[in-house]
DSSP file (Angstrom, degrees, kcal/mol; ACC not computed):
  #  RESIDUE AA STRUCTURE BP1 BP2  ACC     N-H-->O    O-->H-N    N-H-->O    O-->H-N    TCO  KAPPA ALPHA  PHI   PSI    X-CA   Y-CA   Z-CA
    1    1 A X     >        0   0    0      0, 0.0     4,-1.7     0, 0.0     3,-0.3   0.000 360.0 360.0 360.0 -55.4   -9.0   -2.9  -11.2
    2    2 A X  H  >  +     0   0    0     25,-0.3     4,-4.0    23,-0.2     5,-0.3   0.901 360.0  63.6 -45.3 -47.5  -10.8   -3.8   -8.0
    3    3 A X  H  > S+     0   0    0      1,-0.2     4,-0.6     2,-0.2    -1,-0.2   0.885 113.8  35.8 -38.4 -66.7  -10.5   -7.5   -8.9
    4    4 A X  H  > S+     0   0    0      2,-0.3     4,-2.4    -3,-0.3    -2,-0.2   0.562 108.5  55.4  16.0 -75.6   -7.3   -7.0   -8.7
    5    5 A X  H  X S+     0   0    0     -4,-1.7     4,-2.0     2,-0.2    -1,-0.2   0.843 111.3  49.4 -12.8 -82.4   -6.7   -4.9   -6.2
    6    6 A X  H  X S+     0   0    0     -4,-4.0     4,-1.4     2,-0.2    -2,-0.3   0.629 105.3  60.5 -63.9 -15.4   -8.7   -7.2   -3.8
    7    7 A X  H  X S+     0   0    0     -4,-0.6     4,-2.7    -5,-0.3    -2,-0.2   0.913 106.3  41.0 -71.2 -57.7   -6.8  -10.0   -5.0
    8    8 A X  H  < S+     0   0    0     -4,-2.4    -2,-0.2     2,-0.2     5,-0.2   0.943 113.5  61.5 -60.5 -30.5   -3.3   -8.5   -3.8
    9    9 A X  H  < S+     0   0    0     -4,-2.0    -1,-0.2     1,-0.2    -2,-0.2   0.977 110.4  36.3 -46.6 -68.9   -5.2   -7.5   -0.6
   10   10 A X  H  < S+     0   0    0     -4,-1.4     2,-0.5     1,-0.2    -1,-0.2   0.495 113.4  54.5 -87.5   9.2   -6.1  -10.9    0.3
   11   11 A X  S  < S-     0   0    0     -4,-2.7    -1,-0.2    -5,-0.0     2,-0.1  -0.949  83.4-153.2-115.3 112.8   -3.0  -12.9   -0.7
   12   12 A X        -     0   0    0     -2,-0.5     2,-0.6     4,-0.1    -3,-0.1  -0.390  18.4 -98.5 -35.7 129.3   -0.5  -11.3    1.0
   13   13 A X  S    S-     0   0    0     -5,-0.2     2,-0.7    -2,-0.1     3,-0.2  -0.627  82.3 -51.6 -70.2 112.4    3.3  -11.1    0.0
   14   14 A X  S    S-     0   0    0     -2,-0.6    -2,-0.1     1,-0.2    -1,-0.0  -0.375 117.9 -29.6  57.8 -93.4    5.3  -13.6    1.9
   15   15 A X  S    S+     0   0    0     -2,-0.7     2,-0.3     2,-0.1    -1,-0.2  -0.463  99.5 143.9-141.2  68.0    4.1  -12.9    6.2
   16   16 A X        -     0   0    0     -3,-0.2     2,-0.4    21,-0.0    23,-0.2  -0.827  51.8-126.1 -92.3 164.5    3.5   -9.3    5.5
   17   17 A X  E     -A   38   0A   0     21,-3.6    21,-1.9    -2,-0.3     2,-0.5  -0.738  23.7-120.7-113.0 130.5    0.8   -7.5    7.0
   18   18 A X  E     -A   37   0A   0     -2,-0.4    19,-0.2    19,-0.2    -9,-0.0  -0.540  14.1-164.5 -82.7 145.8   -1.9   -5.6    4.9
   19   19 A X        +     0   0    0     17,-2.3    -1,-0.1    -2,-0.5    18,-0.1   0.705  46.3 120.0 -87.9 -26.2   -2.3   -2.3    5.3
   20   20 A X        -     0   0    0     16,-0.6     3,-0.1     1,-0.1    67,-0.1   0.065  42.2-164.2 -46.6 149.5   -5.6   -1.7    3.5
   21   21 A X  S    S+     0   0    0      1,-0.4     2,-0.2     2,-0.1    -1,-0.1   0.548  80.0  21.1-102.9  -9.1   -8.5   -0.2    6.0
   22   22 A X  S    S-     0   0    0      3,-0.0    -1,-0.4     0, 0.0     3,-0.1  -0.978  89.2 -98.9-168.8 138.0  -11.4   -1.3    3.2
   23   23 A X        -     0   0    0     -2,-0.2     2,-0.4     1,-0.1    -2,-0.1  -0.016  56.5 -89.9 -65.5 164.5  -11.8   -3.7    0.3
   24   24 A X        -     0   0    0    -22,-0.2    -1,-0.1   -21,-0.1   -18,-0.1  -0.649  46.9-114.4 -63.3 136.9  -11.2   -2.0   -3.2
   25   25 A X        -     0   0    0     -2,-0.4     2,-0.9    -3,-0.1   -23,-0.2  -0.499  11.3-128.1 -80.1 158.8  -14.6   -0.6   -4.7
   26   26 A X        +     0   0    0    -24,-0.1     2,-0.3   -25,-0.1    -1,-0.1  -0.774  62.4 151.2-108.3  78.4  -15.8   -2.2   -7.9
   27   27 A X        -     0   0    0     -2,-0.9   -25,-0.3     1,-0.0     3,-0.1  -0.742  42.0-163.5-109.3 139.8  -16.0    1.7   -9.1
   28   28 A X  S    S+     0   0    0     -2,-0.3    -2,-0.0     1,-0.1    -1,-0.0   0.052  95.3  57.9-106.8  27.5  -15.5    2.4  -12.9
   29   29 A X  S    S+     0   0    0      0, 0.0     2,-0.3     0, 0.0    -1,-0.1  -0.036  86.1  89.1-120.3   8.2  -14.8    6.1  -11.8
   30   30 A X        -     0   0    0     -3,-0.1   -28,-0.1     1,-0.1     3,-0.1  -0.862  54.2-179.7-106.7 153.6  -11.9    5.0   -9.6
   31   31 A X        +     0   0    0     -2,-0.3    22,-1.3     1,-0.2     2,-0.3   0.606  62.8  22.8-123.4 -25.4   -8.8    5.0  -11.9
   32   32 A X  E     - B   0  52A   0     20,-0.2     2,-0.3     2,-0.0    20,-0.3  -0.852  49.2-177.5-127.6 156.0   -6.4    3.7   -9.0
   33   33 A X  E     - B   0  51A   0     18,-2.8    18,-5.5    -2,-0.3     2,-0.5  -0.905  13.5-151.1-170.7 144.5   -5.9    2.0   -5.9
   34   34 A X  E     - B   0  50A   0     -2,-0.3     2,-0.4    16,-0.2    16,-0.3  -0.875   7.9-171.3-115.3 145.2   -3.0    1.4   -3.8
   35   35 A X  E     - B   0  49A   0     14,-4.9    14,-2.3    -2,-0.5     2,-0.2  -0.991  16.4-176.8-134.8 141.5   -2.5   -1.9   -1.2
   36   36 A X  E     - B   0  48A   0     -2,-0.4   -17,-2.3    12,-0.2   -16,-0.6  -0.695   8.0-173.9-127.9 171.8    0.4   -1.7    1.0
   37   37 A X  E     -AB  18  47A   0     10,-1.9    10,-0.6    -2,-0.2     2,-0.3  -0.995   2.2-166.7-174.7 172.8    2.2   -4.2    3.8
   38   38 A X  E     -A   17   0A   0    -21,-1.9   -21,-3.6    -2,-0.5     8,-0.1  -0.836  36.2-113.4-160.2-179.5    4.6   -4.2    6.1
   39   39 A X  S    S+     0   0    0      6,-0.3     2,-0.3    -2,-0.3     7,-0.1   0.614  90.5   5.3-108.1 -18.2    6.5   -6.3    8.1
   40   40 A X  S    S-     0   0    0    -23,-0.1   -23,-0.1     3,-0.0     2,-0.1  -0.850  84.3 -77.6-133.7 162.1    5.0   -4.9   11.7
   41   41 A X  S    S+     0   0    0     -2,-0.3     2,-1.4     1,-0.1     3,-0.1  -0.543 115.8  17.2 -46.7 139.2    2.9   -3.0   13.2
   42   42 A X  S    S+     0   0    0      1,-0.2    -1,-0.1    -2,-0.1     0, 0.0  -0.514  90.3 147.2  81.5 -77.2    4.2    0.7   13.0
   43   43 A X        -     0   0    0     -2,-1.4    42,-0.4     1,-0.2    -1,-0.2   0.625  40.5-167.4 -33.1 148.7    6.5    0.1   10.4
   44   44 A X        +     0   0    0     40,-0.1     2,-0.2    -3,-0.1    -1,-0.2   0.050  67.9  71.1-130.8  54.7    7.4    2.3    8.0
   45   45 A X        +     0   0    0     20,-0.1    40,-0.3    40,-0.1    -6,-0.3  -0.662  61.8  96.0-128.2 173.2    9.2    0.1    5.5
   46   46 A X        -     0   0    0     -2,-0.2     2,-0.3    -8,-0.1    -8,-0.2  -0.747  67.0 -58.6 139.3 178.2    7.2   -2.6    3.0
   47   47 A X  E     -B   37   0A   0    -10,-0.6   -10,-1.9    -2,-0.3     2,-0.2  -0.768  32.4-160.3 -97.6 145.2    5.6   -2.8   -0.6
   48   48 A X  E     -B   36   0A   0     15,-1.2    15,-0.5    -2,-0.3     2,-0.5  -0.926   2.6-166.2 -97.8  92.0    3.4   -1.0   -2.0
   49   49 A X  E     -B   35   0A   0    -14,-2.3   -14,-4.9    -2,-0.2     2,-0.8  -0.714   5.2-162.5-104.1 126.7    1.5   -2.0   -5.0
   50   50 A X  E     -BC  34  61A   0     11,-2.3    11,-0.7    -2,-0.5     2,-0.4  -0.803  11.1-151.2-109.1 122.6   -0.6    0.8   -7.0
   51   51 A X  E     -BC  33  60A   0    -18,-5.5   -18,-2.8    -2,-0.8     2,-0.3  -0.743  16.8-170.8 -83.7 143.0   -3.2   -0.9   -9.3
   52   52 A X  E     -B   32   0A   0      7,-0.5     2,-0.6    -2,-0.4     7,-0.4  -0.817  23.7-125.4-142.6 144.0   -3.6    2.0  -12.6
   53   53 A X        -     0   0    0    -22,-1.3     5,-0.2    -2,-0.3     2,-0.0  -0.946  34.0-165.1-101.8 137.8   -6.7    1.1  -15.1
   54   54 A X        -     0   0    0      3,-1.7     2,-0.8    -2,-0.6     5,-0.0   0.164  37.3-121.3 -34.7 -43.6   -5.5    0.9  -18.8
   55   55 A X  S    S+     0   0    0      1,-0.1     3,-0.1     3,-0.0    -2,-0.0  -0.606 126.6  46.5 -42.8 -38.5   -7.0    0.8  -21.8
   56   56 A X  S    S-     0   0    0     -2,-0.8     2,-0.2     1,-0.1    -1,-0.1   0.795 130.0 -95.4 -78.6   2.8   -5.4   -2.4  -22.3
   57   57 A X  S    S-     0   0    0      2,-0.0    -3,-1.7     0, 0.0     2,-0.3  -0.929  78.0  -2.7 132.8-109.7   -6.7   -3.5  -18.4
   58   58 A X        -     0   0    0     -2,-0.2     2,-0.5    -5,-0.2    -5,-0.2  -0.991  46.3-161.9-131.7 135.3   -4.8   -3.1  -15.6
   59   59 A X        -     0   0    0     -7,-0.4    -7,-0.5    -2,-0.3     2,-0.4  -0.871  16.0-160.4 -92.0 117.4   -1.2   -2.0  -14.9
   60   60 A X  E     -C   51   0A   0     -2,-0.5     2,-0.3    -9,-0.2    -9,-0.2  -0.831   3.0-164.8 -95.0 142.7    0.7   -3.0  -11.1
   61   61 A X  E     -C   50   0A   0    -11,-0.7   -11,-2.3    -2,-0.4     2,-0.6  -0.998   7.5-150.6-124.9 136.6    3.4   -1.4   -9.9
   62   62 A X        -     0   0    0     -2,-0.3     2,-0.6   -13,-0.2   -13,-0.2  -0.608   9.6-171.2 -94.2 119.3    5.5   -2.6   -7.3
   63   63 A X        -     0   0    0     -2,-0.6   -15,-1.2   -15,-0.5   -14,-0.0  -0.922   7.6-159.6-131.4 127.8    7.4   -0.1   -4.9
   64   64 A X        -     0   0    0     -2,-0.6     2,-0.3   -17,-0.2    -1,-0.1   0.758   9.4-177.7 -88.1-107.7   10.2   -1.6   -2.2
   65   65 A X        +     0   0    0    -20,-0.1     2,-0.2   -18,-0.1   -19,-0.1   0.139   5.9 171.7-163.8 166.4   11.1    0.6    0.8
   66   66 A X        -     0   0    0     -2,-0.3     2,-0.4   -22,-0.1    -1,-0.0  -0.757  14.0-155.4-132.1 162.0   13.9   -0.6    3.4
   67   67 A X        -     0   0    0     -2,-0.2     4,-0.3     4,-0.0   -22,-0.1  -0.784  17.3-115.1-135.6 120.3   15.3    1.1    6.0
   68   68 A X    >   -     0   0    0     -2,-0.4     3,-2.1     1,-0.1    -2,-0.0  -0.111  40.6 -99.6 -31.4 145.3   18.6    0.8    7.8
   69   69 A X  T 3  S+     0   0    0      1,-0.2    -1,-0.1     3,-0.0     2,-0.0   0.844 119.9  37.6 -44.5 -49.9   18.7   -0.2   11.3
   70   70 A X  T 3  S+     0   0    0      2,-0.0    -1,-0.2     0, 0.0     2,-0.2  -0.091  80.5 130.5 -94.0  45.5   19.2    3.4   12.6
   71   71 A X    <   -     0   0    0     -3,-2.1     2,-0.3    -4,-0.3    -4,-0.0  -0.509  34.0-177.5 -84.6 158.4   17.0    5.2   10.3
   72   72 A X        -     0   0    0     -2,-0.2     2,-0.4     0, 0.0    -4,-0.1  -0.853  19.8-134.2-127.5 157.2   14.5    7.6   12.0
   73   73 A X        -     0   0    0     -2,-0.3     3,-0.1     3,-0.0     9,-0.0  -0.981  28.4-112.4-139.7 150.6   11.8    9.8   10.7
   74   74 A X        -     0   0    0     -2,-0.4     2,-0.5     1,-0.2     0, 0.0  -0.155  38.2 -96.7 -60.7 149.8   11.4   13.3   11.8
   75   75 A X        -     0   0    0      1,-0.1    -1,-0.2     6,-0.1     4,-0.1  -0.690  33.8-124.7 -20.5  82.5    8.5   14.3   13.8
   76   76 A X    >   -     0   0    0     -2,-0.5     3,-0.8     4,-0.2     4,-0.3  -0.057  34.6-100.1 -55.4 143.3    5.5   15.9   12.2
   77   77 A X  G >  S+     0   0    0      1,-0.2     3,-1.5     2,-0.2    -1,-0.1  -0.114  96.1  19.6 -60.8 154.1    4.4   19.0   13.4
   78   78 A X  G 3  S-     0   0    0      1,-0.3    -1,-0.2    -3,-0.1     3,-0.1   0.826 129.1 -60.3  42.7  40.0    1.4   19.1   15.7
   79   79 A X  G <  S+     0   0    0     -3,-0.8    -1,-0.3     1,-0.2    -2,-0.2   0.506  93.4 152.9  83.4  -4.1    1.3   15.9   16.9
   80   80 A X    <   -     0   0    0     -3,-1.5     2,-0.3    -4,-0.3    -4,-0.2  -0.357  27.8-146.5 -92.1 136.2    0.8   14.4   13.4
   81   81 A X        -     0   0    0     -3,-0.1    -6,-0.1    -6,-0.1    -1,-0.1  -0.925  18.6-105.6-139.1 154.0    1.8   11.0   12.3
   82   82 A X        -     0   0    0     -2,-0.3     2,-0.4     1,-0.1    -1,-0.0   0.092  35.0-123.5 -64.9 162.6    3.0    9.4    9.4
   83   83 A X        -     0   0    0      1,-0.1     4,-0.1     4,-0.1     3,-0.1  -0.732  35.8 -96.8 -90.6 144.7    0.5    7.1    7.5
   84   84 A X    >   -     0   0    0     -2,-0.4     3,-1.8     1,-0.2   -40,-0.1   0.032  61.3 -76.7 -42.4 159.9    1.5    2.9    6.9
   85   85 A X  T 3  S+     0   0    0    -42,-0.4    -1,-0.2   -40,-0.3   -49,-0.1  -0.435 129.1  27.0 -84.3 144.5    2.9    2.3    3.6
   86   86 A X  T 3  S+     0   0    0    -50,-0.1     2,-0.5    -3,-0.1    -1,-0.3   0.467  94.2  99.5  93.6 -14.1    0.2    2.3    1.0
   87   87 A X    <         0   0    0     -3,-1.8    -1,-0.1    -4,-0.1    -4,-0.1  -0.667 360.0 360.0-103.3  55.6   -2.3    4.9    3.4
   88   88 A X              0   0    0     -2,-0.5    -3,-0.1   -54,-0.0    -4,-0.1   0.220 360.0 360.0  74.2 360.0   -0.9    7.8    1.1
């Protein structure tokens, strides 16, 4: 799963920007791991791919976002701000 993982990390999809803070760990007690990108700094559109262990190995899943030109997101309470796609 980390193989993996780190693979989508360092080849990037098309000129997207990774999101990852930290390589994947080579964990057999980690069951998941998500690597995200985006298109900018700040955005909060991009893919997301969550790496799942298997029995049969590893499953990706692929998740799209877009947003319209005059989409907003709401404010978070207390100052709080949203995490990059793929940060949780």
């Amino acid at each position: 799963m980390s193989e993996t993982g780190n693979w989508l990390q360092a080849n990037p999809t098309g000129d997207l920007i990774s999101t990852a803070v930290a390589p994947v760990p080579d964990d057999p007690m980690i069951q998941s791991a998500r690597v995200g990108y985006i298109p900018a700094e700040g955005a909060q559109e991009g893919i997301v791919y969550t790496i799942e262990r298997i029995s049969e190995g590893v499953a990706v899943r692929a998740e799209v976002a877009a947003q319209t030109d005059d989409a907003s997101c709401p404010a978070l309470p207390d100052g709080g701000e949203y995490g990059a796609p793929g940060q949780g």
